[in-house]
C-alpha positions as CSV (number, residue, x, y, z in Angstrom):
1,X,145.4,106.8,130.5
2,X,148.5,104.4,131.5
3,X,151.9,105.7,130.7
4,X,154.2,103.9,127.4
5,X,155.9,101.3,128.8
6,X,159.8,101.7,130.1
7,X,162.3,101.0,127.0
8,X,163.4,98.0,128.8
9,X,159.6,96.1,129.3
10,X,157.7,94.5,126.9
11,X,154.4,96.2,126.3
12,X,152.8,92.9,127.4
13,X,154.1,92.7,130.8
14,X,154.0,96.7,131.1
15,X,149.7,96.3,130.7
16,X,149.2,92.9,132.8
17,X,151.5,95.2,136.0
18,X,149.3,98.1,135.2
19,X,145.7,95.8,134.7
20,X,146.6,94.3,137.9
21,X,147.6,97.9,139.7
22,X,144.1,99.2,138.3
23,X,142.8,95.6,139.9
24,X,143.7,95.9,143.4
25,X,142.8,99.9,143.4
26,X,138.8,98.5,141.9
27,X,139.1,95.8,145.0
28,X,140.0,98.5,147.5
29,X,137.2,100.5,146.0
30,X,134.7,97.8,146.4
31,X,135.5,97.4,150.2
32,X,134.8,100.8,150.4
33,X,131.6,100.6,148.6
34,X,132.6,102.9,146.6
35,X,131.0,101.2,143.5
36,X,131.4,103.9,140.7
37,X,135.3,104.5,141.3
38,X,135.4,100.3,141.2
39,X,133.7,100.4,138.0
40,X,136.0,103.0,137.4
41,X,139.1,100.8,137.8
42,X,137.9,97.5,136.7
43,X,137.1,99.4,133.3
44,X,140.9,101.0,132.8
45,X,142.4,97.4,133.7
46,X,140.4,95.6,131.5
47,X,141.3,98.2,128.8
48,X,144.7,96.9,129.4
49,X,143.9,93.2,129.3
50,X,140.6,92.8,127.5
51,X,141.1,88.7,128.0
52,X,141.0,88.5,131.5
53,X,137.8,86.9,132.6
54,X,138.4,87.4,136.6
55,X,138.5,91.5,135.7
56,X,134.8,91.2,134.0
57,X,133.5,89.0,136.5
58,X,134.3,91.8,139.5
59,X,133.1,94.5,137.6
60,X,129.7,92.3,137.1
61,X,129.9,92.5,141.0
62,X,129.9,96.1,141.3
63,X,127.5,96.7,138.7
64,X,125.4,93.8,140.7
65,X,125.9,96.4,143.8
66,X,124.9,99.4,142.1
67,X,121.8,97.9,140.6
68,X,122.4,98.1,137.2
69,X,122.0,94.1,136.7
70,X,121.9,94.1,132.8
71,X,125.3,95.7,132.5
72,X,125.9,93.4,135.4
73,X,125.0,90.5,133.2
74,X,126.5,91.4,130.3
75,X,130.1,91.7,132.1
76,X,129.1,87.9,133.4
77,X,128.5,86.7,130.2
78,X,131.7,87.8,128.5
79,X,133.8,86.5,131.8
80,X,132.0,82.9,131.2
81,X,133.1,83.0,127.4
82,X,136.5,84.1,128.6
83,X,136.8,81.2,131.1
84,X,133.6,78.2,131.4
85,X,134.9,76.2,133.8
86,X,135.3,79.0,136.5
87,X,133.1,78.6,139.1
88,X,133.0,81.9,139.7
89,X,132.0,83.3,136.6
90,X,129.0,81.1,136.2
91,X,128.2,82.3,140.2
92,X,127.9,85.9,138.3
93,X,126.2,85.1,135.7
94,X,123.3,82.9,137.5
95,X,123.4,86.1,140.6
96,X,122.8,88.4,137.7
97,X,120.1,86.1,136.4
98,X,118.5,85.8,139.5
99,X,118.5,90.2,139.5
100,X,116.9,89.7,136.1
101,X,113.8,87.4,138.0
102,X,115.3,84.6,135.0
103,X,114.7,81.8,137.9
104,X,114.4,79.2,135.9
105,X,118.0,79.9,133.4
106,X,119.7,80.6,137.0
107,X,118.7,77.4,138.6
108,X,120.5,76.0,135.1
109,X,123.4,78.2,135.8
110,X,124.1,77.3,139.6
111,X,123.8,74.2,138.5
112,X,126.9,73.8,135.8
113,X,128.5,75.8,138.9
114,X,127.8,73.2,141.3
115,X,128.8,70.7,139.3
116,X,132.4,72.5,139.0
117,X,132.3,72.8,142.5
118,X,130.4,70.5,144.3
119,X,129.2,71.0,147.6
120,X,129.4,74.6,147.5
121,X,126.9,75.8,149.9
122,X,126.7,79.4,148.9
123,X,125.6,78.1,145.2
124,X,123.6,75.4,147.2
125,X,121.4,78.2,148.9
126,X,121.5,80.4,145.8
127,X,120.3,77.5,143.9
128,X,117.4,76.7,146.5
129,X,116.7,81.2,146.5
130,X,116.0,80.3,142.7
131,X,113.5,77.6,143.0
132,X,112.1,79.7,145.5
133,X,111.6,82.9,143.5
134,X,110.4,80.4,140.5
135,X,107.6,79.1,142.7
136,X,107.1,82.4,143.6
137,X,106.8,84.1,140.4
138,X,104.2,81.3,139.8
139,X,102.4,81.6,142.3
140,X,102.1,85.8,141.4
141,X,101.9,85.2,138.0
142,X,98.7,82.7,139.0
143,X,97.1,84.9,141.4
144,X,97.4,88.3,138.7
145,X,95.7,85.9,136.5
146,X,92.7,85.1,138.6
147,X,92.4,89.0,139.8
148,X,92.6,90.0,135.8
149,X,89.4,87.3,135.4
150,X,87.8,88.4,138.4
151,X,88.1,92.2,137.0
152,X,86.9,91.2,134.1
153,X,84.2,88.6,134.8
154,X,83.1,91.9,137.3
155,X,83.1,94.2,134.8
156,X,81.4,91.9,132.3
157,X,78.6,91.8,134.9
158,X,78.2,95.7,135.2
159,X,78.1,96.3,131.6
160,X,75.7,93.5,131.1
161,X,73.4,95.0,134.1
162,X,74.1,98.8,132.7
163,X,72.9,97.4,129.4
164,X,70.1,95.8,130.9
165,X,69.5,99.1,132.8
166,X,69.7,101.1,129.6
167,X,67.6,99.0,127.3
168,X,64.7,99.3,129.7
169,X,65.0,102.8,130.4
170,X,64.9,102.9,126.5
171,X,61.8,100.6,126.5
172,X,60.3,102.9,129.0
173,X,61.0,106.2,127.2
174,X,60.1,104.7,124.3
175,X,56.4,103.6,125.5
176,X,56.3,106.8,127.3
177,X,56.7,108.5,123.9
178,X,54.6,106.6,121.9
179,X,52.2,107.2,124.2
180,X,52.0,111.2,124.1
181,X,52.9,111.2,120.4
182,X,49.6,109.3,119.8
183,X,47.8,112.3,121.9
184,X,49.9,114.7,120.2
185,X,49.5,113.1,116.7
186,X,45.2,113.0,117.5
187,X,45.8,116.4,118.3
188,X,47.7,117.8,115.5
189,X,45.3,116.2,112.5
190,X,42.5,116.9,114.8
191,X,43.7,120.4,114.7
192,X,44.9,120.4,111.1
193,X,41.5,119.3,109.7
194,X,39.9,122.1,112.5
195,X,42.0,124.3,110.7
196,X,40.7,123.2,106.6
197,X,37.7,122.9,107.2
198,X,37.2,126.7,109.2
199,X,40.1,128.5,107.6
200,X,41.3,127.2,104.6
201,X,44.0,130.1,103.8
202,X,46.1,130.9,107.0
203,X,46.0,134.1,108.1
204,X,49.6,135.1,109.0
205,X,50.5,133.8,105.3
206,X,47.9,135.9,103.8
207,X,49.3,138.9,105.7
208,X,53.2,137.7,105.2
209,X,55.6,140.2,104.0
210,X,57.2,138.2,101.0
211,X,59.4,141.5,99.7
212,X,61.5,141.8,96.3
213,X,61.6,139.2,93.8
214,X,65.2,139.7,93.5
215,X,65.9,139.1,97.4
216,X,64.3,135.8,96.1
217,X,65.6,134.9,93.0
218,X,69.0,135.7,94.6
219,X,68.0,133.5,97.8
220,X,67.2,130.7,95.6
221,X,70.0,130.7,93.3
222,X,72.9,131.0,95.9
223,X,76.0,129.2,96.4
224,X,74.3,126.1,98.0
225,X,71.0,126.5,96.8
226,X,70.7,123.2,94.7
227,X,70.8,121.7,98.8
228,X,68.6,124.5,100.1
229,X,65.9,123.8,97.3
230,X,65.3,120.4,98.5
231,X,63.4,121.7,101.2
232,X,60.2,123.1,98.9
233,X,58.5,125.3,102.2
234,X,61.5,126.8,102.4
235,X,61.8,127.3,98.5
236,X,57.7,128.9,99.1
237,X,58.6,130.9,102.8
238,X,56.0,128.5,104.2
239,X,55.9,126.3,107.6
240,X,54.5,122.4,108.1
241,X,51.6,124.0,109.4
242,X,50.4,125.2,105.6
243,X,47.2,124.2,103.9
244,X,46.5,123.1,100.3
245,X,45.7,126.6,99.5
246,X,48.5,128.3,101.7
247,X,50.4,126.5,99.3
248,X,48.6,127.2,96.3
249,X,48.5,131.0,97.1
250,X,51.7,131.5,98.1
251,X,53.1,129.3,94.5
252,X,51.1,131.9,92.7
253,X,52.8,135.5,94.5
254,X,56.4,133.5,94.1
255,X,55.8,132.6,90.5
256,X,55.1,136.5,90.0
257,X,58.0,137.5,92.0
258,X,60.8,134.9,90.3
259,X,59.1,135.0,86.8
260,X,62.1,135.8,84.2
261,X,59.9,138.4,82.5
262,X,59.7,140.5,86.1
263,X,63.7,139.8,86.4
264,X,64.9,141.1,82.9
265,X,65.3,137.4,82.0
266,X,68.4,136.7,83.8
267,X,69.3,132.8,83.6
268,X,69.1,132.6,87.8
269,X,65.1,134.3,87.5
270,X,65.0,131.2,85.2
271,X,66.6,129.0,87.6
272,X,64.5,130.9,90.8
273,X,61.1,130.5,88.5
274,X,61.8,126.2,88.0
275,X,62.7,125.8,91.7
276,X,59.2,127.3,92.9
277,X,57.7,125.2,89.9
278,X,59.5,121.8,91.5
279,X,58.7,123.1,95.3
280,X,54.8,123.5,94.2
281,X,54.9,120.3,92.4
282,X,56.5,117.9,95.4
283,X,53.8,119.9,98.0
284,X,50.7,119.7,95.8
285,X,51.2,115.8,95.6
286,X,49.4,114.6,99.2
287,X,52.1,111.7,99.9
288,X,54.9,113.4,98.8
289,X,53.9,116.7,101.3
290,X,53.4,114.1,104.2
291,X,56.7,112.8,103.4
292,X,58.3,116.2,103.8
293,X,56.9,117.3,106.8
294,X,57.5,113.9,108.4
295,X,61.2,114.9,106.9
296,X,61.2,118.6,108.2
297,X,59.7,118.1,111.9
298,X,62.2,114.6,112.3
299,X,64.9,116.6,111.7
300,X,63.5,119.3,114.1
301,X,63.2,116.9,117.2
302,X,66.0,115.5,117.0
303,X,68.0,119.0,117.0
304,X,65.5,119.3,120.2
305,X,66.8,116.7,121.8
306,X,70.7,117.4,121.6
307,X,70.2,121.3,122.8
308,X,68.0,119.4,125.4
309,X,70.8,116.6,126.1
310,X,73.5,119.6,126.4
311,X,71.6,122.1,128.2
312,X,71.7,119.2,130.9
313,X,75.3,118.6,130.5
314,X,75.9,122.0,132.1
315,X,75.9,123.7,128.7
316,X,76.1,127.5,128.9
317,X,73.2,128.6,126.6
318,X,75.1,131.5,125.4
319,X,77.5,129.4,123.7
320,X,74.9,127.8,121.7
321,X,73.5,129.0,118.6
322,X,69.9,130.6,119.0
323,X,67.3,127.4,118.2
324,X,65.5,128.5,115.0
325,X,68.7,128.9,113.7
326,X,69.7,125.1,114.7
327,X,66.6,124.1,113.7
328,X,66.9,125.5,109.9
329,X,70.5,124.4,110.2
330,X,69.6,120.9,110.9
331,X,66.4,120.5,108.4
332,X,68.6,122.3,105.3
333,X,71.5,119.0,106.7
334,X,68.6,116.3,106.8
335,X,67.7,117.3,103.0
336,X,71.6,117.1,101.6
337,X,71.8,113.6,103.2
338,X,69.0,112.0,102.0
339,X,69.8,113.9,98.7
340,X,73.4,112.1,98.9
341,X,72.4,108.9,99.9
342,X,69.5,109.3,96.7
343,X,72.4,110.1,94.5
344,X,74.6,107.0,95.8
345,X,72.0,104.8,94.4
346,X,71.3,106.4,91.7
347,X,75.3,105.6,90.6
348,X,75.1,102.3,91.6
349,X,72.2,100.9,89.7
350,X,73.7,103.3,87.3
351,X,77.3,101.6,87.8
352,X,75.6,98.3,88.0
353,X,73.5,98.7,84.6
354,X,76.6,99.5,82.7
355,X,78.6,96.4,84.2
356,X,75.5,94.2,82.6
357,X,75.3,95.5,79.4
358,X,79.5,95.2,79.4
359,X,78.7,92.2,80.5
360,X,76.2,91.4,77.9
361,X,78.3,92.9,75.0
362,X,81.4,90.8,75.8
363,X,79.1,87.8,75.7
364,X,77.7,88.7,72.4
365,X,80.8,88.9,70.9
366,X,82.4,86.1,72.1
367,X,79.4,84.1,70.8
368,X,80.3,85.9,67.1
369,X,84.1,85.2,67.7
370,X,83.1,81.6,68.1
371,X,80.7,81.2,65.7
372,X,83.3,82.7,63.2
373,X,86.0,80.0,64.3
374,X,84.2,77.3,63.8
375,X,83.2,78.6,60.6
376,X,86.5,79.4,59.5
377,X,87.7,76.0,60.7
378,X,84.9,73.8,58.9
379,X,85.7,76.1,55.3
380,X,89.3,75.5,55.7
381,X,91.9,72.7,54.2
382,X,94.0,73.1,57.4
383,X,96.5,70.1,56.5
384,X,96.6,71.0,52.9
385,X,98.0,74.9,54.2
386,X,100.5,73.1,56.2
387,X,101.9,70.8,53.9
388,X,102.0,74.1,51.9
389,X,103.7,75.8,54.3
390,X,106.5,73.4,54.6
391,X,106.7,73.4,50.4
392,X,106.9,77.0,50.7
393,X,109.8,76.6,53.6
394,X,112.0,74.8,51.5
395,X,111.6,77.2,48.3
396,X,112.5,80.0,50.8
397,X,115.3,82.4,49.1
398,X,116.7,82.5,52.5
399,X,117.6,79.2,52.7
400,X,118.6,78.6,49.4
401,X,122.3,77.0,50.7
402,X,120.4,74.1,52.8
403,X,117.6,73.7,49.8
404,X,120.3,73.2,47.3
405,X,122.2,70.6,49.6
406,X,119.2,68.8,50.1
407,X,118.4,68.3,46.9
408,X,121.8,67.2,45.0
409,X,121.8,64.6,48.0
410,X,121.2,61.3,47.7
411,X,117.3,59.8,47.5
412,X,116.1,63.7,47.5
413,X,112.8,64.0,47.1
414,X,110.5,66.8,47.8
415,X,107.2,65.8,49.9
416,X,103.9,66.5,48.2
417,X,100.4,66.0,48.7
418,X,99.4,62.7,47.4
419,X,95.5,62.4,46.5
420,X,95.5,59.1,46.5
421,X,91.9,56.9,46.0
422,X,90.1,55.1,49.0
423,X,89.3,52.0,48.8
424,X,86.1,50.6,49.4
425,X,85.2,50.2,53.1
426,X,88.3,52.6,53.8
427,X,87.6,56.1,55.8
428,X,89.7,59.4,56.3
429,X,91.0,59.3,59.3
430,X,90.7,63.3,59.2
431,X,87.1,63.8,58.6
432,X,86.1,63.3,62.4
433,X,88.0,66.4,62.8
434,X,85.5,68.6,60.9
435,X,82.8,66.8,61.7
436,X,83.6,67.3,65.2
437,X,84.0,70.8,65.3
């Protein structure tokens, strides 16, 4: 910090001898190339004299040779406020412009410098350096453009030939499928009408262990059984692979099991008793059971498929869950969906049957509210209740004053409903109103 000026000196001339002592010691720094300690000393002089455009424009220069070209153009800026018509100044600010890859506002710069000093051949070649690094820069900018379109022209065609790639490998597998699920579907009814027509009641459900009735009362009544229940083999214990009588054999061992009576009439053996009621109900009906199944063994291949798909992947097996337990994991999800989705339409017809009948109500009554108008309108003497309105205005107690002025005045008379007699040929003019309406 400079010292307070001698008693004798002004404090004016005491800062420009000190601005121009921290000037010379920046310029001797420069030469040096020591950059920072010229920053260092421009900054203290121009403390001292904050209006003197040479001391921004040479700390613009050693900002320009330390790299850090926007401070470098911001010093340049304020040193061609402080003086325009220094060449110099402008040189800084069109260098610094140049730093900034602004070719085009520095070939402007150079030149208003050239044209303050003319025939400069420094700005001459700095000018030139600028049209240079314009048509440069153009040509770049140019050339990144046609890359970016090649890239992308290049990567359009990949996607469009891994698409390709991927629809027929899906057309394939797709074929390839339908193809053994034909065989395997001939081969499942084949087997399944085998199977009615030798063994009606399956063994292994004859011989089933089906336990307590309250392990399945409780089972069928727990926290997300209203889901669980929509799958009605599981509600039974049976598989797809269940005949007519599996089913009807095993509804009749749950209905003892879960009837109320057998449960001390608790409300969930009630609940457990409908739920195998429903579940015998949906598989006794032929289309609904196909339904299921179809349902049930979907839901089963496609949880297939994604252990398959991971076990691929590199998967470790033992970090997924064992497959009968995906398997009931994914049928028991396939169920709540399609129960969701059920329910979703279900509110909006709902939703939608309200808004008509809203709909239908508001019509009605503004039918009534119109019909009552025009009622009202046609029954009414509508100019008769205003001329008795404006009779009953001037007999108003609240304006007695005004009433008794206008009544001692001069020519006072008080307007009234004249019936007067129409002459022959002569209509009221007020009649089209009602008839109108």
């Amino acid at each position: 910090m400079a010292d307070a000026p001698p008693p004798n000196e002004s404090s004016e001339d005491y800062a420009a001898a000190h601005a121009l002592e921290y000037k010379n010691r920046g310029n001797a720094k420069f030469k040096e190339r020591d950059y920072e300690g010229a920053v260092q000393a421009f900054s203290e002089a121009i403390a001292l004299d904050p209006s003197n455009a040479v001391l921004y424009s040479n700390r613009s220069g050693a900002y320009l040779a330390m790299s850090h070209v926007s401070k470098a153009f911001k010093d340049a800026e304020e040193a061609v406020r402080l003086d325009p018509q220094w060449p110099k100044a402008l040189a800084r600010r069109a260098t610094a412009e140049h730093a900034l890859t602004r070719y085009i506002t520095a070939q402007a710069t150079w030149r208003k410098a050239l044209q303050l000093d003319p025939g400069n051949e420094a700005y001459e070649k700095a000018l030139q350096a600028a049209k240079d690094g314009e048509a440069q820069q153009t040509k770049e900018r140019i050339e990144d453009e046609k890359r970016k379109e090649r890239e992308a022209e290049e990567k359009r065609r990949r996607d469009a030939a891994d698409e390709a790639k991927r629809r027929e490998d899906a057309r394939n597998e797709e074929q390839l499928k339908d193809f053994f699920g034909v065989l395997e579907d001939d081969k499942v009814q084949r087997a399944r009408k085998k199977k009615l027509e030798t063994n009606p009641i399956t063994e292994k459900y004859q011989k089933q262990k089906l336990g307590k009735g309250a392990d399945h009362v409780a089972r069928l009544t727990d926290k997300h059984a209203q889901f669980k229940n929509l799958d009605p083999f599981r509600v039974l214990v049976l598989d797809t692979d269940a005949t007519p009588d599996d089913i009807k054999n095993r509804y009749k061992k749950m209905s003892v099991l879960c009837h109320p009576d057998k449960n001390g009439g608790s409300e969930q053996a009630k609940q457990a008793f409908e739920a195998v009621k429903d579940a015998y109900a949906k598989l006794s009906d032929e289309k609904k059971r196909d339904r299921t199944i179809l349902v049930i063994e979907g839901a089963r291949e496609r949880c297939r498929q994604e252990r398959a798909f991971k076990l691929s992947k590199g998967v470790d097996p033992a970090t997924l869950p064992p497959e009968e337990e995906a398997l009931q994991k994914e049928v028991a999800k396939t169920f709540a969906q399609n129960e969701m989705k059920r329910r979703d339409v279900e509110e909006h017809n709902r939703v939608q049957q309200q808004r008509e009948r809203d709909q239908a109500a508001e019509a009605e009554k503004k039918e009534a509210d119109e019909k009552l108008f025009e009622k009202q309108w046609n029954t009414d003497d509508r100019r008769g209740a205003r001329v008795g309105m404006w009779q009953d205005f001037q007999d108003d107690k609240k304006r007695s004053a005004n009433v008794k002025r206008q009544r001692t005045a001069v020519n006072f008379k008080r307007e009234e409903k004249q019936e007067t007699k129409k002459k022959y040929g002569e209509w009221d003019r007020e009649s089209w109103r009602r008839d109108w309406k």
